[in-house]
SEFI-565434 format. One record per residue (C-alpha): residue number from 1; residue in three letters; x, y, z. Coordinates in steps of 0.25 Angstrom, whole numbers, plus 5000, padded with zeros to 4 digits. Layout:
// SEFI-565434
  pos  code    c1    c2    c3
  NUM   ALA     X     Y     Z
...
//
This chain:
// SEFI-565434
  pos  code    c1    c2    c3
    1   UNK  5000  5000  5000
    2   UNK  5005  5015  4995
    3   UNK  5006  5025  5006
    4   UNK  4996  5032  4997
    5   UNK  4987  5022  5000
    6   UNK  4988  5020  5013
    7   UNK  4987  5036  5016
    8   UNK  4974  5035  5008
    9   UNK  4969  5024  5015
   10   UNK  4971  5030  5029
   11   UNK  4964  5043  5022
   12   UNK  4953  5035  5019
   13   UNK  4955  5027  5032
   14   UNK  4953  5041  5040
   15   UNK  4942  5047  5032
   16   UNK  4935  5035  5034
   17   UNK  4938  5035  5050
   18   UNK  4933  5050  5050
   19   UNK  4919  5044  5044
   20   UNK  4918  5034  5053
   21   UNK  4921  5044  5065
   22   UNK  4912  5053  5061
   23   UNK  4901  5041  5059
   24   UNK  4905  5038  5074
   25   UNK  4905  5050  5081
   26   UNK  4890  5053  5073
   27   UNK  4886  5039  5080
   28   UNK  4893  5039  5093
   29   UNK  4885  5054  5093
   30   UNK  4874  5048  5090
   31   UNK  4876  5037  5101
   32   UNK  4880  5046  5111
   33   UNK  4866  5056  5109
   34   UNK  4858  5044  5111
   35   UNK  4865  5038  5123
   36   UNK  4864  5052  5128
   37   UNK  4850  5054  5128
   38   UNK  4848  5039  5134
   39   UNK  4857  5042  5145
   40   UNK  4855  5058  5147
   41   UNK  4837  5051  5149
   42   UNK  4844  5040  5160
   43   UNK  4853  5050  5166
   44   UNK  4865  5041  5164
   45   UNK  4879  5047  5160
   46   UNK  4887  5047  5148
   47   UNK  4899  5038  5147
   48   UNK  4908  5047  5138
   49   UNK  4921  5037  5138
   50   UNK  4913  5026  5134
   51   UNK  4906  5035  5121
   52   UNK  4920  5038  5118
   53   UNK  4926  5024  5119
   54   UNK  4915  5018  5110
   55   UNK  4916  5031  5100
   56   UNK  4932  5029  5098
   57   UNK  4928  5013  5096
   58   UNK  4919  5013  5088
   59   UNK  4925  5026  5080
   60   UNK  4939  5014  5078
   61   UNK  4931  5003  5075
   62   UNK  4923  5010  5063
   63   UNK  4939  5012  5060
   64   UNK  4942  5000  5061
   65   UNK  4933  4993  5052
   66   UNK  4932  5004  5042
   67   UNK  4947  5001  5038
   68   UNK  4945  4986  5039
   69   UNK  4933  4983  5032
   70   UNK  4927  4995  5025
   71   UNK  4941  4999  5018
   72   UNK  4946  4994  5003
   73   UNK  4957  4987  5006
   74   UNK  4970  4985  4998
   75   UNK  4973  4973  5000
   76   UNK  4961  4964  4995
   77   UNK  4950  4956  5002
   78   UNK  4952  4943  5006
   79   UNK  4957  4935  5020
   80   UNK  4971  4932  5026
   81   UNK  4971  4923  5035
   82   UNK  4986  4920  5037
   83   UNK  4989  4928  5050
   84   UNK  5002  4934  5048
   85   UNK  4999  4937  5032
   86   UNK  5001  4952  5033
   87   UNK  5013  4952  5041
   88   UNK  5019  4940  5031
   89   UNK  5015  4950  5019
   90   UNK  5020  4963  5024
   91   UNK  5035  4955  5028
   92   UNK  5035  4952  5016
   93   UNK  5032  4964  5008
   94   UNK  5039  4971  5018
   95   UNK  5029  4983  5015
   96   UNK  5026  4993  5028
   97   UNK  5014  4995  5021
   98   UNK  5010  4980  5024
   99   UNK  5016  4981  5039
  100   UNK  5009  4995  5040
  101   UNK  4996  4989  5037
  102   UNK  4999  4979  5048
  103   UNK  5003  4986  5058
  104   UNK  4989  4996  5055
  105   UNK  4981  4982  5057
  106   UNK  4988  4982  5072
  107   UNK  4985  4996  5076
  108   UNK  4971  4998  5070
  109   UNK  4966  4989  5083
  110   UNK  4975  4994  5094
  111   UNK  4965  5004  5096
  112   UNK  4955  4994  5098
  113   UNK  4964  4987  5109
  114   UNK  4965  5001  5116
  115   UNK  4952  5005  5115
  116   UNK  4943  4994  5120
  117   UNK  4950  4993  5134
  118   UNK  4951  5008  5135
  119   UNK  4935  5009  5136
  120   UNK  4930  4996  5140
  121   UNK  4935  4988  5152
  122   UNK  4931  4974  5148
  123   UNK  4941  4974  5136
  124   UNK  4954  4980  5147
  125   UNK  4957  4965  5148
  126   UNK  4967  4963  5135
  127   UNK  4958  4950  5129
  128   UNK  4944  4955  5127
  129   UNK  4954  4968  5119
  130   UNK  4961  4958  5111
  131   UNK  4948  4951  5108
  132   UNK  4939  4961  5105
  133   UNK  4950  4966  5094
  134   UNK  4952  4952  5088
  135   UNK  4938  4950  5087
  136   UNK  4937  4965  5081
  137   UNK  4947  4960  5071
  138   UNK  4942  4946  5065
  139   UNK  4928  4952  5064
  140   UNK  4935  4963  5054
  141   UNK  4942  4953  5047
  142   UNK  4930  4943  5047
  143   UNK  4923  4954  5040
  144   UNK  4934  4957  5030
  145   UNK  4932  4944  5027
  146   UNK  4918  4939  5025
  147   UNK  4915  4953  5018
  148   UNK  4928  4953  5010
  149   UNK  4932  4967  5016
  150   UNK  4946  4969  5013
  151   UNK  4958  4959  5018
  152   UNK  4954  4950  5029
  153   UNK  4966  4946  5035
  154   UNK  4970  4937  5048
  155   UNK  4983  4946  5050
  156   UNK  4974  4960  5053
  157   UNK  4967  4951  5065
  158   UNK  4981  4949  5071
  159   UNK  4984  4964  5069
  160   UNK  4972  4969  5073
  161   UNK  4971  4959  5086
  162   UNK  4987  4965  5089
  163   UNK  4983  4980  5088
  164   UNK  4972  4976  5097
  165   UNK  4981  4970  5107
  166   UNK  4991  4981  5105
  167   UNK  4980  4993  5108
  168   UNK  4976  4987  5122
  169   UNK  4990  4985  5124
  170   UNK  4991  5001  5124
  171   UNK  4977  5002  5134
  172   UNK  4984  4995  5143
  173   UNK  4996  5004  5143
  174   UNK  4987  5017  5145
  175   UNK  4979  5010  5156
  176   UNK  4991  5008  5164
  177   UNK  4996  5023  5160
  178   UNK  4980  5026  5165
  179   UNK  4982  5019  5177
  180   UNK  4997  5025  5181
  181   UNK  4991  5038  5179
  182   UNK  4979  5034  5190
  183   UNK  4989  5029  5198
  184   UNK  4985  5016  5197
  185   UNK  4993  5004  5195
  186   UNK  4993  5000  5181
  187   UNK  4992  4987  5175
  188   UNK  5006  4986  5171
  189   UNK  5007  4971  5167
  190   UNK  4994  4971  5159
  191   UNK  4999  4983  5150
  192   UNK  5014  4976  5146
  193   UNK  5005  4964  5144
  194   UNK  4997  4971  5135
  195   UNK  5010  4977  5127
  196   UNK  5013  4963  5121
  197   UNK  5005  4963  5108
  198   UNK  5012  4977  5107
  199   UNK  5025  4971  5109
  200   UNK  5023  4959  5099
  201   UNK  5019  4968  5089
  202   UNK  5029  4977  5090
  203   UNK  5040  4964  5089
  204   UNK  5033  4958  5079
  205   UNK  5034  4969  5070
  206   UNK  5050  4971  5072
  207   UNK  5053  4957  5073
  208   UNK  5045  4960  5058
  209   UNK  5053  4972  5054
  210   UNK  5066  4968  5060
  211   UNK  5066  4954  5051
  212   UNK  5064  4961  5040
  213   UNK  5074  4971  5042
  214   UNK  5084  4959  5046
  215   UNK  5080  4950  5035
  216   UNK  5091  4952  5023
  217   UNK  5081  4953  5011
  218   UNK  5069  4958  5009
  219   UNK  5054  4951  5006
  220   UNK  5050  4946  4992
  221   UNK  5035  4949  4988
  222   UNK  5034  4935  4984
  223   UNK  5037  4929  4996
  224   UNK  5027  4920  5001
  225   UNK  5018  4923  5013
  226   UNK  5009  4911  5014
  227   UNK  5012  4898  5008
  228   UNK  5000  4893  4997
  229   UNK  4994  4883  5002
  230   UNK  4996  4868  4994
  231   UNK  4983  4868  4988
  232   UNK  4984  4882  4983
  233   UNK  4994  4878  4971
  234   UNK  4997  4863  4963
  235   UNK  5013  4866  4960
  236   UNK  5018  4860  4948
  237   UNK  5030  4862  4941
  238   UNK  5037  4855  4930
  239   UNK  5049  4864  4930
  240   UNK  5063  4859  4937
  241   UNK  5069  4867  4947
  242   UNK  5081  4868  4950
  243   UNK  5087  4864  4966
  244   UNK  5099  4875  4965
  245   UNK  5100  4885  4975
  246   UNK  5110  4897  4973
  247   UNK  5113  4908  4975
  248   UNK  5108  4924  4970
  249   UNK  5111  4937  4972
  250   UNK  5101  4945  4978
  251   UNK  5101  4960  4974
  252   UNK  5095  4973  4980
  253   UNK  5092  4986  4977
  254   UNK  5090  5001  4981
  255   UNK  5078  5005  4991
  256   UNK  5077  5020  4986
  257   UNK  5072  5030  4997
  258   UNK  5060  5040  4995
  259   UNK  5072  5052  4992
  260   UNK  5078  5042  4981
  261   UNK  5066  5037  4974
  262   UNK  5060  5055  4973
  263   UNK  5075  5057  4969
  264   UNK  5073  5046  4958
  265   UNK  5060  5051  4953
  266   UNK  5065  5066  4953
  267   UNK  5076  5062  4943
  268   UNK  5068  5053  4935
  269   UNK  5057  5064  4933
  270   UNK  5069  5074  4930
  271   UNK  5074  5064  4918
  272   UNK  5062  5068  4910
  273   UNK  5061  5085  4913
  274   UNK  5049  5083  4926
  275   UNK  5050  5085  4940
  276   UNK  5046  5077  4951
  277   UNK  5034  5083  4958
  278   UNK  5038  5085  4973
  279   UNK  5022  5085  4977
  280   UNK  5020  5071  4971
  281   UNK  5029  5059  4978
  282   UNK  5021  5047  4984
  283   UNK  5029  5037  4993
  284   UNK  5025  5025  4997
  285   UNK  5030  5013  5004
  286   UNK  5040  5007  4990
  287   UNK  5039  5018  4980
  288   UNK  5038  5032  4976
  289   UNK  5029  5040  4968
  290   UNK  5034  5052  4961
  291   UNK  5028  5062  4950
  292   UNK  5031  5072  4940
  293   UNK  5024  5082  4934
  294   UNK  5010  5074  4936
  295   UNK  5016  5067  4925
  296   UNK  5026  5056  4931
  297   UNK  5025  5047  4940
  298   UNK  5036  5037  4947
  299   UNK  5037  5027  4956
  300   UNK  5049  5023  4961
  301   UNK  5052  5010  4970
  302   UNK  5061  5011  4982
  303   UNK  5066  4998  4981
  304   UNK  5075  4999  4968
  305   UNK  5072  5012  4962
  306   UNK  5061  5005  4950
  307   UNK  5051  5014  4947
  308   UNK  5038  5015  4938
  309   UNK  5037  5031  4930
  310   UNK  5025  5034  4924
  311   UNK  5022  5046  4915
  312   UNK  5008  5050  4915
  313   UNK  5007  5060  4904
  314   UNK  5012  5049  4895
  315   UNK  5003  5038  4900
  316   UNK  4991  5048  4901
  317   UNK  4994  5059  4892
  318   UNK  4984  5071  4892
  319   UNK  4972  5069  4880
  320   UNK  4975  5082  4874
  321   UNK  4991  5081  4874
  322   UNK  4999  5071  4866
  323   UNK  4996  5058  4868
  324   UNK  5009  5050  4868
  325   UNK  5009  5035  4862
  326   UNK  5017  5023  4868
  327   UNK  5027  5018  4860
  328   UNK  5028  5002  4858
  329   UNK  5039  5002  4848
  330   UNK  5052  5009  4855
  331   UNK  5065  5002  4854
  332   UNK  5075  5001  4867
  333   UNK  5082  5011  4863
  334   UNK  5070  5022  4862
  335   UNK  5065  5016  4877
  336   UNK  5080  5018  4882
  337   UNK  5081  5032  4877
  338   UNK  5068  5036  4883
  339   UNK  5070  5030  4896
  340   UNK  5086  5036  4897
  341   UNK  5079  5049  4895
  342   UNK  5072  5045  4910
  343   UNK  5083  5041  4917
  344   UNK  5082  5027  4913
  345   UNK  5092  5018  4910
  346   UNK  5088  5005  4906
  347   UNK  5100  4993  4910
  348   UNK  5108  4986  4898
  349   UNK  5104  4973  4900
  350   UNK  5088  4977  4900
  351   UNK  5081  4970  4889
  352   UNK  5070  4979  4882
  353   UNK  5053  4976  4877
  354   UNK  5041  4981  4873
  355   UNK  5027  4974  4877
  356   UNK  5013  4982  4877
  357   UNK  5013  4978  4890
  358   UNK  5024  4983  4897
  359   UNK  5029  4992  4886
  360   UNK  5047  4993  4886
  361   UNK  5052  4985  4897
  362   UNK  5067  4983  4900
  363   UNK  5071  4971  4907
  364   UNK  5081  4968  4913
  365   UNK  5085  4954  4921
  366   UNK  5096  4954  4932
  367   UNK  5105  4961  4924
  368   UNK  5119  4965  4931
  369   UNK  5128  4977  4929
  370   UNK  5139  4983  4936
  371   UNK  5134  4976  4950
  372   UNK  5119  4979  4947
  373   UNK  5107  4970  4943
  374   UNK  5096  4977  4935
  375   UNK  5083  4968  4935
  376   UNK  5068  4972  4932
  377   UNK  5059  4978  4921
  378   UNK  5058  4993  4916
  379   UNK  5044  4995  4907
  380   UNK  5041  5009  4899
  381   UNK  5030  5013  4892
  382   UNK  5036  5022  4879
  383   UNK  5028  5034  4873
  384   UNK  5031  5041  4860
  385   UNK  5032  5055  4868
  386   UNK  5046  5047  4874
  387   UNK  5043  5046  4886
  388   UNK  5036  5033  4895
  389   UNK  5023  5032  4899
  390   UNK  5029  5022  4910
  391   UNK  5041  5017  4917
  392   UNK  5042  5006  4925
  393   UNK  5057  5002  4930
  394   UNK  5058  4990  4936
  395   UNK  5073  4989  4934
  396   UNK  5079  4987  4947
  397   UNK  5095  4987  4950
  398   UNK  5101  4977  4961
  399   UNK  5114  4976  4967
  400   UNK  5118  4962  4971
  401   UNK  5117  4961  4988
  402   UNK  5121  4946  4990
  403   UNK  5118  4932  4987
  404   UNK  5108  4923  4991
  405   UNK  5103  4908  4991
  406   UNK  5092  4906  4982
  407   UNK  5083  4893  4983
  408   UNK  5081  4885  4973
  409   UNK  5072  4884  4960
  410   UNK  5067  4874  4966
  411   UNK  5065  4878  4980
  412   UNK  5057  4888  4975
  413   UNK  5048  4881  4966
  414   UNK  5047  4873  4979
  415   UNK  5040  4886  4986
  416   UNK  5031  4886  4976
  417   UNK  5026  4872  4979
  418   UNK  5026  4876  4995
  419   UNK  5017  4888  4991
  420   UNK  5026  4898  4996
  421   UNK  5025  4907  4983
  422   UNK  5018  4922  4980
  423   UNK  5005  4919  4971
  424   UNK  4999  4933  4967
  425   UNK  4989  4922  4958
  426   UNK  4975  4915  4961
  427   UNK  4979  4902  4966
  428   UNK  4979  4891  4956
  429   UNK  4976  4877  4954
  430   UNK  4990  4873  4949
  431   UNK  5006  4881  4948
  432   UNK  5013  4875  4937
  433   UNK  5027  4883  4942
  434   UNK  5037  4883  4928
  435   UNK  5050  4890  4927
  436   UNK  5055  4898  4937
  437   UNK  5065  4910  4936
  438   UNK  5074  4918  4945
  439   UNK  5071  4933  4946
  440   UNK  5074  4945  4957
  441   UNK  5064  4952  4967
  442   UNK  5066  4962  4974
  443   UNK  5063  4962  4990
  444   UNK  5058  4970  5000
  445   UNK  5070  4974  5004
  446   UNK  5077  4977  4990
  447   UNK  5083  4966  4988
  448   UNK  5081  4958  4973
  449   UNK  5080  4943  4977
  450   UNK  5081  4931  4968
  451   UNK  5066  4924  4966
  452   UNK  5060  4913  4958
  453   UNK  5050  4916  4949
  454   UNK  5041  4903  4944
  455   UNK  5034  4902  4933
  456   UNK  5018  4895  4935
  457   UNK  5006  4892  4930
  458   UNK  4994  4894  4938
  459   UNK  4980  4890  4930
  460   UNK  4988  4892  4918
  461   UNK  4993  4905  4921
  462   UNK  5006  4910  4920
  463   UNK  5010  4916  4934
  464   UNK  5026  4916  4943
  465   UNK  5028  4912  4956
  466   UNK  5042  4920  4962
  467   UNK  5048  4913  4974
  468   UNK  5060  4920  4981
  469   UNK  5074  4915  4977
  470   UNK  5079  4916  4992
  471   UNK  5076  4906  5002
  472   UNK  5075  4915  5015
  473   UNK  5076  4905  5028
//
C-alpha cells in the first residue's frame, strides 16, 4: 500500500469517525433528554460518569466496526485461517506497510481493554476483559466471513485479543498511579502481572526486526508461506534433473536515498530542456514519483535505480495540436540515438526488438564488464516527434558480494512435489513441470539471488514455478 493511499484511507477513516460521532452524540442527546425526563418525574439523580463511559464506548465501537466491516478493502474478500499468516507474509516482504497494518490491528483494541474496567467494575478482574475482547473480535471476523465483508483473517483475532490484553495492562498502571495519589496501597503485583502481553509483544516484535536485520540476505517474493497441500496438485514430470549442487555468486546492488532518486530525476528531466516541479514529488514506501511541467512523470526504485518515465503529451496529446504517430519501424541505431539524447546509454551486450506489445526492448542476460553484471529488460514506445511515449528500464547493474551454495536442480523440483512453491494461479488438477532455468532476483535487501524458474503446464496452460536457488537452513 502507497502512502497515498494510506493517507487517503485515514481521511476517509476520519470523515467517517466524524459522522459517526455526530450520529452518536444526536442519540446519546436524544438518550440522555429521555432519561432526563424519567428521572427528573422520580426525582432520582443523573449518573453523568456512566452517560460519559457508555457515549465514549459506543462512539469507539461505531469506529470499530465501520473500519472493519463497512470499508472496501485492499486486500480482497475471503478467509485466512493460518494464525500466524500475516506476520509470515510481511517477513517476507519485509514491507513496514505489512507490519504497520499489523501492529494497527493490535492498538485498534487497546482502548477496549482500558475502557471497560475504567467504567464498570465487573470486568476490573483481567478474564472477563480479555473475553469480552476476544469474543468482540470473532464475532467481526465471523461476519467478514459469512457476508463476505473484506478479508476474514484468523491472524487479526490474535492481534486484536493482544491489543485488548495490552489496553488493560495500562488501567492497571493508572489505577495504581490512582490509588498512590489517595494514599492507598496500590496493587503492585496485579499491575506487572498485567504488563506481560505488553512485554511479549514488544519482544516479539524485536526478536522479528533483529532477525532480519541479523540475517545476511534479504527475503525472496517467491518464497513459500504455506505449503500446498498433496491433493491441491498431481506432480509429474518427465524431465531429468540433474543432482549437482555448486556454487554461484550472489550479487547486489545500490539502495538510492530519497535525496539521490530527486537528484536523479532533476537531471534526467534537465536532458531534455524541462525542470523538475518542486510542488509535485510523491514518496512512498520503495519508489518516488517525480513530475515536469505536467507533462513528465518518473518513478524511480530505491533499490537499483530502475525507473519507468512517461511523457503525457506524447501518450495524450491535445486534439487540437499535432497528433504525434508511433513509429514500429525504427532501426537500433535510430532507438539508440534518441534514447542518448536522455541520458540513456544502453550496454553493448543488450540485444535489441520490436513487438506490438511491448514496443523496442533491449535485453540483456547476466552480461559482465569491468567488475559489473547488467541483467534486465528496457521497453520504449518511439514516436515520430523523436521522442518516447514510455520508458521503462529495468536494466539493473550488480557487483559480485560473494558465493554461495546453491541446491540442486533436482532438490528444487523436489520443493515442487512437497508444495513448498508460489502459485499466483487457480489451482489445477494436474502440473506437468518441464524444463527448468537458472535466472537472478532480487531481494528484499538488494541482494540479486540465483533462483530456479520451472517451466509447467496446468489444465494445458502454460504458467512457471520460481524456487529459490539457495537453500537457507
Amino acid at each position: 500500500m502507497r502512502l497515498q493511499d494510506i493517507l487517503s484511507m485515514a481521511t476517509g477513516y476520519l470523515a467517517m469517525g466524524i459522522t459517526l460521532f455526530v450520529i452518536a452524540l444526536v442519540a446519546i442527546l436524544v438518550g440522555y433528554f429521555g432519561i432526563y425526563i424519567k428521572l427528573y418525574k422520580g426525582k432520582r439523580k443523573l449518573d453523568f460518569k456512566q452517560i460519559f463511559w457508555w457515549f465514549i464506548l459506543i462512539f469507539y465501537l461505531f469506529v470499530v466496526l465501520s473500519v472493519t466491516l463497512f470499508r472496501h478493502s485492499s486486500f480482497g474478500r475471503g478467509q485466512i485461517i493460518s494464525l500466524f499468516y500475516s506476520y509470515k507474509e510481511a517477513w517476507i516482504s519485509a514491507s513496514e506497510t505489512d507490519w504497520r497494518y499489523i501492529v494497527l490491528n493490535i492498538l485498534m483494541f487497546v482502548p477496549l481493554g482500558f475502557w471497560l474496567p475504567f467504567g464498570k467494575k465487573r470486568f476490573r478482574v483481567f478474564w472477563k476483559t480479555y473475553l469480552l475482547g476476544f469474543a468482540l473480535t470473532v464475532g467481526i471476523e465471523l461476519f467478514q466471513m459469512i457476508f463476505s465483508l473484506g478479508l476474514c483473517e484468523v491472524a487479526d483475532v490474535f492481534n486484536n485479543t493482544l491489543g485488548t490484553m495490552i489496553g488493560y495492562g495500562f488501567y492497571k498502571v493508572v489505577e495504581c498511579v490512582v490509588l498512590f495519589c489517595k494514599k492507598e496501597k496500590p496493587k503492585i503485583f496485579g499491575m506487572i502481572i498485567a504488563q506481560i502481553p505488553l512485554i511479549l509483544a514488544v519482544c516479539m516484535f524485536t526478536i522479528i526486526f533483529v532477525a532480519y536485520q541479523k540475517q545476511e540476505l534479504g527475503n525472496l517474493q517467491i518464497e513459500c508461506i504455506s505449503p500446498y497441500k498433496k491433493h491441491a496438485f498431481q506432480i509429474v514430470s518427465n524431465e531429468s534433473y540433474s543432482k549437482d549442487s555448486g556454487k554461484m555468486f550472489v550479487y547486489q546492488t545500490n539502495r538510492l536515498t530519497v535525496e539521490e532518486t530527486e537528484m536523479f530525476a532533476r537531471t534526467f528531466f534537465e536532458n531534455f530542456g524541462t525542470t523538475l516541479d518542486e510542488t509535485r514529488i510523491d514518496i512512498y514506501e520503495n519508489t518516488a514519483v517525480y513530475w515536469a511541467d505536467e507533462s513528465y512523470s518518473i518513478w524511480v526504485d530505491y533499490k537499483g535505480g530502475t525507473y519507468d518515465m512517461t511523457d503525457f503529451d506524447t501518450t495524450f496529446p491535445d486534439e487540437d495540436g499535432e497528433q504525434p504517430q508511433e513509429v514500429t519501424d525504427a532501426t537500433e541505431e535510430v532507438i539508440l540515438e534518441a534514447l542518448n539524447k536522455y541520458g540513456i546509454e544502453i550496454p553493448e551486450g543488450a540485444s535489441f526488438s520490436y513487438s506490438a506489445d511491448t514496443g523496442y526492448v533491449f535485453t540483456i542476460e547476466q552480461w559482465e564488464k569491468d567488475g559489473i553484471m547488467y541483467d534486465g529488460v528496457l521497453t520504449c514506445d518511439y514516436y515520430d516527434n523523436g521522442k518516447f511515449a514510455n520508458i521503462r528500464n529495468g536494466i539493473g547493474q550488480y557487483t559480485v558480494y560473494k558465493e554461495f551454495e546453491i541446491r540442486s536442480e533436482q532438490e528444487a523440483y523436489e520443493q515442487i512435489l512437497d508444495g513448498k512453491f508460489v502459485w499466483a494461479a487457480n489451482a489445477g488438477t494436474k502440473m506437468e513441470v518441464g524444463k527448468v532455468s537458472l535466472y537472478y532476483m532480487l531481494d528484499t535487501k538488494g541482494f540479486y539471488q540465483p533462483i530456479y524458474s520451472f517451466e509447467v503446464q496446468v489444465d494445458g496452460e502454460e504458467h512457471c514455478v520460481q524456487i529459490p536457488g539457495i537453500n537457507k537452513k
